[in-house]
Steps between C-alpha positions, in 0.01 A plus 500: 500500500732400805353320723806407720564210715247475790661221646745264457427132518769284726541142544188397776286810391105372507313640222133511508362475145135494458409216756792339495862557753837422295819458678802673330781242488858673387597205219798602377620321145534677172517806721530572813197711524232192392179455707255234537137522667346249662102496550563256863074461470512368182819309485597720169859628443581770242878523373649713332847370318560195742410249349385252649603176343904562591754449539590902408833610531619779316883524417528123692420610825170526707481854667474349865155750558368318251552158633366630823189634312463159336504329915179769555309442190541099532344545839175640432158353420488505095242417272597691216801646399466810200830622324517675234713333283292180542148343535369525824581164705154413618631091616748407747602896576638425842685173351658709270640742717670278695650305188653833384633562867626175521691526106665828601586343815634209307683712266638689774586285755557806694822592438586850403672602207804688609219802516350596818121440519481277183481166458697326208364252228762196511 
């Protein structure tokens, strides 16, 4: 049966799920096309492949929309962060965001890699 695509989802889409609103955020990372959802009531993020615990560079360099996803995330009210490679991070959610923004700012120290919209691992 083909269903087709209703609609597609884009990077500051709400979703309403049950009771619930989810922002879309676009986190680009192991591909360009990752999502994450955050439940702003609850304080609950849902990623996808961006993992959370950083620093995540693929080939040495940090896609630069990914970097600006991590700013976003690391600015919102968490309590709990669910991946799904990992146990959900019910302590110190909010803490940990920032760490992993502040390692893959470390890492980068901004500079680009000789590619445009990348940043380079030193």
């Amino acid at each position: 049966m083909d269903i087709g695509i209703a609609h597609f989802i884009i990077n500051v889409d709400l979703l309403r799920i049950g009771d619930r609103n989810f922002d879309v955020l676009h986190t680009p990372g192991l591909s360009n096309d990752s999502l994450c959802f955050n439940c702003y009531q609850d304080g609950v993020v849902f990623f996808g492949d961006t993992l959370p615990e950083g620093p995540h560079a693929l080939n040495g360099f940090f896609i630069s929309e990914y970097v600006k996803a991590l700013e976003r995330i690391a600015r919102l009210w968490l309590e709990t962060i669910n991946s799904c490679h990992d146990e959900p991070v019910t302590t110190n959610a909010g803490q940990m965001m920032g760490n992993t923004l502040a390692n893959v700012l470390k890492e980068t120290s901004g500079e680009t890699g000789g590619m445009t919209g990348e940043y380079s691992l030193q």
